[in-house]
C-alpha positions in Angstrom: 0.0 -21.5 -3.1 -1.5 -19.2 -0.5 -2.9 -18.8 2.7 -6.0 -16.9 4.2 -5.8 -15.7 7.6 -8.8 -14.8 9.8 -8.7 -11.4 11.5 -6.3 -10.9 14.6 -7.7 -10.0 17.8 -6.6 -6.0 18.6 -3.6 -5.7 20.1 -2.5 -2.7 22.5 -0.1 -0.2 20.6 0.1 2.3 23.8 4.0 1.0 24.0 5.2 1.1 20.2 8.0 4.1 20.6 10.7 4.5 18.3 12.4 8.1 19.3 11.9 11.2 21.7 8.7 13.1 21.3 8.2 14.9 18.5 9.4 12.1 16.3 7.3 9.1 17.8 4.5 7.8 15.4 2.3 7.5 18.5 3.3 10.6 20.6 0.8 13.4 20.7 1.4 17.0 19.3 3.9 18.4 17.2 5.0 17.6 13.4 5.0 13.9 13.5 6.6 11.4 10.9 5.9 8.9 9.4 2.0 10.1 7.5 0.8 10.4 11.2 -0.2 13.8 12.5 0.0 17.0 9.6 2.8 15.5 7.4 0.5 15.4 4.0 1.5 15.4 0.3 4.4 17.5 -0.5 4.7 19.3 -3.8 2.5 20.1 -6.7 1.2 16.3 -8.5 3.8 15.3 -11.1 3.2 13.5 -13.8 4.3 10.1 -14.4 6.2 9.9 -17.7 3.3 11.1 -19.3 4.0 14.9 -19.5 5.9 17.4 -17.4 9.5 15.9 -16.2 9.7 12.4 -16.8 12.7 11.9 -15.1 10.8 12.7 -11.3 8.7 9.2 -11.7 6.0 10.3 -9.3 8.9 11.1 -6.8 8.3 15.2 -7.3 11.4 17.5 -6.6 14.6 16.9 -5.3 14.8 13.6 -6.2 18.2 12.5 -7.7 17.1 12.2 -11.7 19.7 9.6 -12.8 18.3 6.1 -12.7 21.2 3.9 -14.0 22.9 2.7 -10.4 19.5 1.8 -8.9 18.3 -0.1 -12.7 21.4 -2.2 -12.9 20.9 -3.2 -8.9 17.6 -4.2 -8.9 18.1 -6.1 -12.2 21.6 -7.9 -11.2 19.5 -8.8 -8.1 16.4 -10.2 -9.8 18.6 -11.9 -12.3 21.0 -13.5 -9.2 17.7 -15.1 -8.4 17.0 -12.9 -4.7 13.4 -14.4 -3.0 11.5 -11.2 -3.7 8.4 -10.4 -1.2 5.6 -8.1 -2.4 3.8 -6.5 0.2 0.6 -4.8 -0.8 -2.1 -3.1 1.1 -4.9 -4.4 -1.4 -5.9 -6.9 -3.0 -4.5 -5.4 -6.6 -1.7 -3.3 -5.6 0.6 -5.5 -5.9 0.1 -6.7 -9.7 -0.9 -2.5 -10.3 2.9 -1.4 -9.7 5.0 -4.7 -9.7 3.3 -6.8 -12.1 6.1 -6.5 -14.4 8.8 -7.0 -12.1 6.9 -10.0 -10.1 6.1 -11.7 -13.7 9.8 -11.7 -14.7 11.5 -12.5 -11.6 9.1 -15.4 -11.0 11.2 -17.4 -13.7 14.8 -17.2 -11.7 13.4 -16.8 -7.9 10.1 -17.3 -5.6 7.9 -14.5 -5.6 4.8 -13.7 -3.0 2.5 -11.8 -2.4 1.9 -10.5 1.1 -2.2 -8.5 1.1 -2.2 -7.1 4.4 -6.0 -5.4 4.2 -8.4 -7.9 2.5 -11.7 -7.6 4.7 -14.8 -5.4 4.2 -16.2 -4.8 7.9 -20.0 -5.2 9.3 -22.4 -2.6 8.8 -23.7 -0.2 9.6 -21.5 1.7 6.9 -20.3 5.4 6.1 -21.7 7.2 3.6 -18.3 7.1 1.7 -18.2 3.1 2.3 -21.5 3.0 1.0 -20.6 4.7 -2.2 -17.9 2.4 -2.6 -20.6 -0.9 -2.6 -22.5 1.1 -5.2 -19.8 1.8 -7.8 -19.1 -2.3 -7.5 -22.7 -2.7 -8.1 -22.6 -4.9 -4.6 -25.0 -5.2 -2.2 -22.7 -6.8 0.5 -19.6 -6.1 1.8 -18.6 -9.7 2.5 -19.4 -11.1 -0.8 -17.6 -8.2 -2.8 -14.6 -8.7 -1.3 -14.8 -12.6 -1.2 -14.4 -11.9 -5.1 -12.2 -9.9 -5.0 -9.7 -12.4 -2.9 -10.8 -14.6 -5.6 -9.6 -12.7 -8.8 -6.4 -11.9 -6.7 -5.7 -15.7 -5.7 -6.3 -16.3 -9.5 -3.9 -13.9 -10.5 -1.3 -14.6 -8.9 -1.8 -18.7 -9.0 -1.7 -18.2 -13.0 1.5 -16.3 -12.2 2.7 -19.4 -10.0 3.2 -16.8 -7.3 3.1 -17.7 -3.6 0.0 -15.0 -1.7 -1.2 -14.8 1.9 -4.3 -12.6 2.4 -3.7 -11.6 5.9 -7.2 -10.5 6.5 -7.3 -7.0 7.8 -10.0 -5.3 7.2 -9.8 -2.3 4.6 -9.7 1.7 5.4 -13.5 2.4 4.3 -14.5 -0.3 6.9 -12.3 -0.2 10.2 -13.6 0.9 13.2 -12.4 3.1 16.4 -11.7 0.6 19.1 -13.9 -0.2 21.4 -13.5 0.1 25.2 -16.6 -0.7 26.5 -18.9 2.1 26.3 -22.4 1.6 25.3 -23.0 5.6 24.0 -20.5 5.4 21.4 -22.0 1.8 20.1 -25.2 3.7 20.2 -24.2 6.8 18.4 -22.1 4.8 15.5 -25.5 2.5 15.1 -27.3 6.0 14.2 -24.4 8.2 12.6 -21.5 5.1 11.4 -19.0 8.1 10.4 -18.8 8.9 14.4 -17.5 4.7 15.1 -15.2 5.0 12.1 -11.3 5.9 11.9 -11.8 7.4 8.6 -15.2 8.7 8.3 -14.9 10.2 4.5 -12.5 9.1 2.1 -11.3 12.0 0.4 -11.3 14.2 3.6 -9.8 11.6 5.8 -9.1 8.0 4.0 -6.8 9.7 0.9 -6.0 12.9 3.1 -2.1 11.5 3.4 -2.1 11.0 6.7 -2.9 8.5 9.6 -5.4 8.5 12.4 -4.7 8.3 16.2 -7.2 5.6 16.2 -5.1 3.5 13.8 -2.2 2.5 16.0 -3.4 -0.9 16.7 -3.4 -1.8 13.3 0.0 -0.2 12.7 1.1 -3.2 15.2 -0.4 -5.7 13.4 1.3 -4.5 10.1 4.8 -3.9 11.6 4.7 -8.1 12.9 3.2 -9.1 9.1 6.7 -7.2 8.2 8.9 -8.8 10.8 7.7 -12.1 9.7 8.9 -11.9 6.1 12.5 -11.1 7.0 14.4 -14.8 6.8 18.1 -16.3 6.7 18.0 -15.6 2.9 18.9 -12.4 1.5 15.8 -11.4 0.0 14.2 -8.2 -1.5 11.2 -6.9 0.0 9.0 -3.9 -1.6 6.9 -2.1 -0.2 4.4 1.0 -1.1 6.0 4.5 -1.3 2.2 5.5 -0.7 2.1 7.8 -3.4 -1.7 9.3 -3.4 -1.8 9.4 0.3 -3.8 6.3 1.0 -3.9 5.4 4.8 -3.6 2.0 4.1 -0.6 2.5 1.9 0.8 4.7 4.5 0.5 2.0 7.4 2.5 -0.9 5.0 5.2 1.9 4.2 5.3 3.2 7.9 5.5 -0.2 9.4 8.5 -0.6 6.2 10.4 2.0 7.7 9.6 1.3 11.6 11.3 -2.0 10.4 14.8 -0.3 9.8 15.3 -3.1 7.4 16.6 -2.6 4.2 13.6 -2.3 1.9 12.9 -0.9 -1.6 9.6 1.0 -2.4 7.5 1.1 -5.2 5.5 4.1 -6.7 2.0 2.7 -6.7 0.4 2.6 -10.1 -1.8 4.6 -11.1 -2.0 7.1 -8.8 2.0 8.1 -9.6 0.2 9.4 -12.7 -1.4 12.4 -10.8 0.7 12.4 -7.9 3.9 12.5 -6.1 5.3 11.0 -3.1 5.0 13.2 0.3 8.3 15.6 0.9 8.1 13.9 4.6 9.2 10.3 2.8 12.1 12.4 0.7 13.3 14.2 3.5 13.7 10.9 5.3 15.2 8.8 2.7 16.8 10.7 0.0 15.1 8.1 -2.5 17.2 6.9 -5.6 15.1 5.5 -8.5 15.3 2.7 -10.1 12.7 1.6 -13.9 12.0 -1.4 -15.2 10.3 -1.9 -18.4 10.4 -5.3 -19.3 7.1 -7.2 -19.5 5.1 -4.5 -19.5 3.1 -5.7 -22.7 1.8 -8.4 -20.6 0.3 -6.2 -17.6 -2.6 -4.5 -18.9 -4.0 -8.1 -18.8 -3.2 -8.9 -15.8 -4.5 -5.9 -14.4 -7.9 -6.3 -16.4 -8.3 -10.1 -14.8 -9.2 -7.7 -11.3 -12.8 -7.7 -12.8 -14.5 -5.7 -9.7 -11.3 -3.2 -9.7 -10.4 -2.4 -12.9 -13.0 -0.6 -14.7 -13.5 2.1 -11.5 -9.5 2.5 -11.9 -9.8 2.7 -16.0 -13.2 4.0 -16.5 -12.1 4.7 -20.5 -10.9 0.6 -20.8 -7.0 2.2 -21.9 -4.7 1.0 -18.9 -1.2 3.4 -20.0 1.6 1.2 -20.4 4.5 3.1 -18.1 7.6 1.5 -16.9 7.5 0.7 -12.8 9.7 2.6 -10.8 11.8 1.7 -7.5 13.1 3.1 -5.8 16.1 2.7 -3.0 16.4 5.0 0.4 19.9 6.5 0.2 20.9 4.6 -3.3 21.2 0.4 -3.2 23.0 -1.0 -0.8 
């Protein structure tokens, strides 16, 4: 039903280019694309069918309003019984915004799951990573997040969904690379933040943007993408990155480095505070698509991420809102 992967060796990124300078997720100075360099959050937070507009879905302005075309194509291609491929950066995403979707189409087509970041790291840790441990009430790193592979294998096993956890370690815990030198090993053993790519969270993990130190792992996403691409015409969502997670923005980056058709997903439940970055829009032109059926069934899913979901639902009420889709340029 799944598989586990231990954690690649680094790879060098120094010759992933995809356009002129200026435009090139790795290039240095300018605007950059992409989530890398200043491109942040665009717009004011919208709210997610919960007050304000409810046609803008988390997508915030200039976002085409009528959701008809994009509803009936992703249905007619669910129903037609399309292999559909979830990729999610963590190790709830997944069931968070496509539960609904990935319950229903289970029944007519295969479904997986594809976690890309699944791993805590070694200490020492950041203060912010530390924080983390705390509000899980956990001690160690490894043995959190060994439960929490667990709650997600049961999931999606009681779902009869195919997952592979591909064992990447999470945002909180990754570490600048390491050429050699023994100062920076000696400085990051007394001050972590220094040896880490994103030494706060607020400030720098859910700042909407990605470090310079974070290329390498972009390669490592962008071949987990290639490899789910097949013969058969299948549908493969990924993470609009609404919130500005770093590790949402390196599956969605790696998404559109692929330049294979792909739909996004607003990721639940930070769509309720939050819309997508005006760098994504500007790009893509998104067309929306909702679904809304099953969605009795997902607060329990969601609840059976013991470790996850009462930090994301402190009151216990998990809002039932449809999932929204949505498709760069309209559905093709």
């Amino acid at each position: 039903m799944g598989t586990d992967r231990t954690r690649p060796p680094a790879r060098d990124a120094d010759h992933l280019r995809t356009g002129p300078p200026g435009t090139d997720p790795l290039a240095t100075g300018g605007p950059i694309p992409y989530g890398f360099g200043t491109d942040g959050l665009g717009g004011d937070p919208v709210p997610y069918g919960l007050g304000g507009d409810p046609a803008s879905y988390g997508l915030g302005g200039g976002t085409g309003t009528d959701t008809r075309t994009g509803t009936a194509w992703l249905t007619a291609a669910v129903g037609e019984g399309r292999p559909l491929v979830v990729l999610s950066p963590h190790l709830d995403d997944a069931v968070l915004s496509c539960g609904a979707l990935m319950a229903h189409a289970r029944h007519t087509a295969p479904v997986t799951v594809v976690t890309v970041f699944t791993e805590a790291g070694p200490p020492p840790y950041t203060l912010s990573a530390r924080g983390f441990l705390h509000q899980n009430g956990a001690r160690d790193a490894g043995e959190l997040y060994a439960s929490r592979r667990a709650e997600d294998r049961a999931v999606l096993e009681r779902l009869d969904i195919t997952w592979h956890h591909l064992g990447l370690p999470e945002g909180l815990f990754r570490r600048k690379p390491d050429h050699g030198s023994r100062r920076p090993r000696r400085l990051g053993a007394l001050l972590p933040e220094s040896a880490h790519i994103y030494p706060t969270y607020r400030r720098h993990l859910a700042a909407g943007r990605l470090s310079r130190f974070d290329t390498g792992t972009l390669m490592r996403v962008l071949g987990a993408v290639a490899e789910q691409w097949g013969p058969d015409p299948r549908l493969l969502l990924a993470p609009l990155a609404v919130g500005g997670h770093a590790d949402h923005l390196l599956v969605r980056t790696a998404a559109e480095l692929s330049r294979r058709p792909v739909v996004y997903y607003s990721d639940f439940p930070y769509n309720q505070q939050h819309s997508v970055d005006a760098g994504f829009r500007r790009r893509n032109a998104p067309v929306p698509a909702v679904w809304r059926r099953g969605l009795a069934g997902k607060p329990d899913l969601i609840r059976a991420y013991r470790t996850q979901a009462g930090l994301l639902f402190p009151s216990g009420q998990i809002p039932v809102v449809p999932e929204v889709y949505v498709f760069p340029g309209g559905p093709p």
